[in-house]
C-alpha positions as CSV (number, residue, x, y, z in Angstrom):
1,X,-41.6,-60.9,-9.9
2,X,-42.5,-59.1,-6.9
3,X,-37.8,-59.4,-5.7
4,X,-37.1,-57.8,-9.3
5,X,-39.7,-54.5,-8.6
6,X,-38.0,-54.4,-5.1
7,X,-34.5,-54.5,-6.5
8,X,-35.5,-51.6,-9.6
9,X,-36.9,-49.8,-6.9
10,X,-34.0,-49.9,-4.7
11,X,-31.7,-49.3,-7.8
12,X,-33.3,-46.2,-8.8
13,X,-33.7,-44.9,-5.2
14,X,-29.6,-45.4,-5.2
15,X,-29.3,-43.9,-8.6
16,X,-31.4,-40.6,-7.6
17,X,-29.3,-40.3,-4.1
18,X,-26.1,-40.2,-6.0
19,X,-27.5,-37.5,-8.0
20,X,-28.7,-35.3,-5.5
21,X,-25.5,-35.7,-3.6
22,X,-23.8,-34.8,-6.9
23,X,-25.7,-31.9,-7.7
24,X,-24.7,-30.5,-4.1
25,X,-21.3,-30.7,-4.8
26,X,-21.5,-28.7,-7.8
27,X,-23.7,-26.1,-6.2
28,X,-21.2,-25.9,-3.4
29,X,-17.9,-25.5,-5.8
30,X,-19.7,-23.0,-7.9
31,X,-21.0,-20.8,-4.9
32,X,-17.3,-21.3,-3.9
33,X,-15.5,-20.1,-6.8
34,X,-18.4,-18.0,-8.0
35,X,-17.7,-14.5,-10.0
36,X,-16.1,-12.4,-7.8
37,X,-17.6,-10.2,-5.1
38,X,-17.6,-6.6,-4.9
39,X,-16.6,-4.9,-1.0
40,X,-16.6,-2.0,0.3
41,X,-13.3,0.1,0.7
42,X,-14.2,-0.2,4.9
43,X,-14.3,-4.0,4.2
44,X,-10.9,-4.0,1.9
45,X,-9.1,-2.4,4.6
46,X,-10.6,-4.2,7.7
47,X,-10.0,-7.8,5.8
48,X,-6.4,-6.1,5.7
49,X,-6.0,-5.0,2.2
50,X,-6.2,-1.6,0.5
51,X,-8.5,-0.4,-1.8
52,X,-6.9,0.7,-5.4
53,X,-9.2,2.2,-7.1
54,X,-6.6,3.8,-9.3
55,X,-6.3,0.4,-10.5
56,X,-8.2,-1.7,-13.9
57,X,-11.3,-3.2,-11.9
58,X,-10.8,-1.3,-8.5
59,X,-9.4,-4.4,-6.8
60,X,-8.8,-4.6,-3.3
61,X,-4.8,-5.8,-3.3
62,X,-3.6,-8.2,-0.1
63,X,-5.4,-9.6,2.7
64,X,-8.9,-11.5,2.4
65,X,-10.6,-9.5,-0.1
66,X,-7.5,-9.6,-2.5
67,X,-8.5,-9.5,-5.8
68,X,-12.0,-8.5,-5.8
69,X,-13.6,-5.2,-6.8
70,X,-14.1,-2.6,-4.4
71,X,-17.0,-0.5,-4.8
């Protein structure tokens, strides 16, 4: 009796660990890929892209902000 409550209990301690670990992952890929981020021109141009705000969406084109809206 007593080997069976030992083994549930080590079952379900596995079971919750996996789930934790899994709910990590997503809150890591989500933060990752996230909506985009708004910068600053400053920050457009010093991530070595350039600000087009003549653009759809003000994007910052090139370098490390590419793609997201300047503001």
């Amino acid at each position: 009796m007593s080997i069976r409550r030992i083994l549930a209990a080590v079952i379900a301690t596995a079971a919750l660990a996996g789930l934790g670990l899994t709910g990590a992952a997503t809150a890591t890929a989500a933060t990752a890929k996230g909506a985009p981020s708004v910068v600053s021109p400053t920050e457009c141009r010093e991530g070595g892209g350039v600000p087009r705000i003549d653009l759809p969406g003000n994007p910052c084109v090139g370098g490390k902000y590419d793609g997201q809206a300047v503001d």
